[in-house]
C-alpha positions in Angstrom: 131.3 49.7 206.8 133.5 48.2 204.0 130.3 48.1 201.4 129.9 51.3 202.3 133.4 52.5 201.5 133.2 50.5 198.4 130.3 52.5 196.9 131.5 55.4 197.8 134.4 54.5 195.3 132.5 52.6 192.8 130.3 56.2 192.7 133.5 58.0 192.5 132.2 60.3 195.0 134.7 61.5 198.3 135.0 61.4 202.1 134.3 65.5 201.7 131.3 65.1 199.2 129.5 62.7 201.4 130.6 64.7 204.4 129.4 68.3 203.2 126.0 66.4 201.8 125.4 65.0 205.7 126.6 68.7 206.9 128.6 67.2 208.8 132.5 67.5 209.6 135.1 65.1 207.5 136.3 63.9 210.7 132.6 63.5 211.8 132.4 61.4 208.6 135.2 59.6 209.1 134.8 58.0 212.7 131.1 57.7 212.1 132.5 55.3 208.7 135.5 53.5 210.7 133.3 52.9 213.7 135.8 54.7 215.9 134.5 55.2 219.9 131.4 53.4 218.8 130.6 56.6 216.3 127.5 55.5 214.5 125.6 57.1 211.2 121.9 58.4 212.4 118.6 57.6 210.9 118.7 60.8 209.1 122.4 60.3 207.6 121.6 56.7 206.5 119.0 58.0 204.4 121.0 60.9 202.9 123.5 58.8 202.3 121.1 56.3 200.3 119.9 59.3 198.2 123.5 60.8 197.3 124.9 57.5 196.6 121.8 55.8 194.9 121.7 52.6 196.7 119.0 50.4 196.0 117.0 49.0 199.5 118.9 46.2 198.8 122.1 47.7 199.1 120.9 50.1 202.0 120.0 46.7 203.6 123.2 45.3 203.1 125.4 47.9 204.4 123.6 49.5 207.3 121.4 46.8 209.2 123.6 43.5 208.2 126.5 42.7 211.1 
């Protein structure tokens, strides 16, 4: 989840912003980004996310499906 960290900073965009934008917690947020207990992203926040941050498939690609 490093790329994804990254664009959230490149975007200049916060842990809140994408957190209140999922409707989710910042904590939720959070674990879900640092992988903690195995905390995953849904379907359904991956593609929020995508739209709030403006990633190109490409960059989707790169930072959700790629180990």
């Amino acid at each position: 989840m490093d790329k994804l960290k990254g664009k959230i900073r490149e975007k200049r965009k916060t842990y809140k912003q994408c957190a209140d934008y999922l409707n989710i917690s910042v904590s939720s947020f959070s674990d879900k980004i640092n992988e903690v207990q195995d905390r995953e992203f849904k379907k359904s926040e991956m593609l929020l996310l995508i739209k709030f941050l403006a990633l190109s498939n490409e960059e989707a690609n790169d930072i959700f499906f790629k180990n």
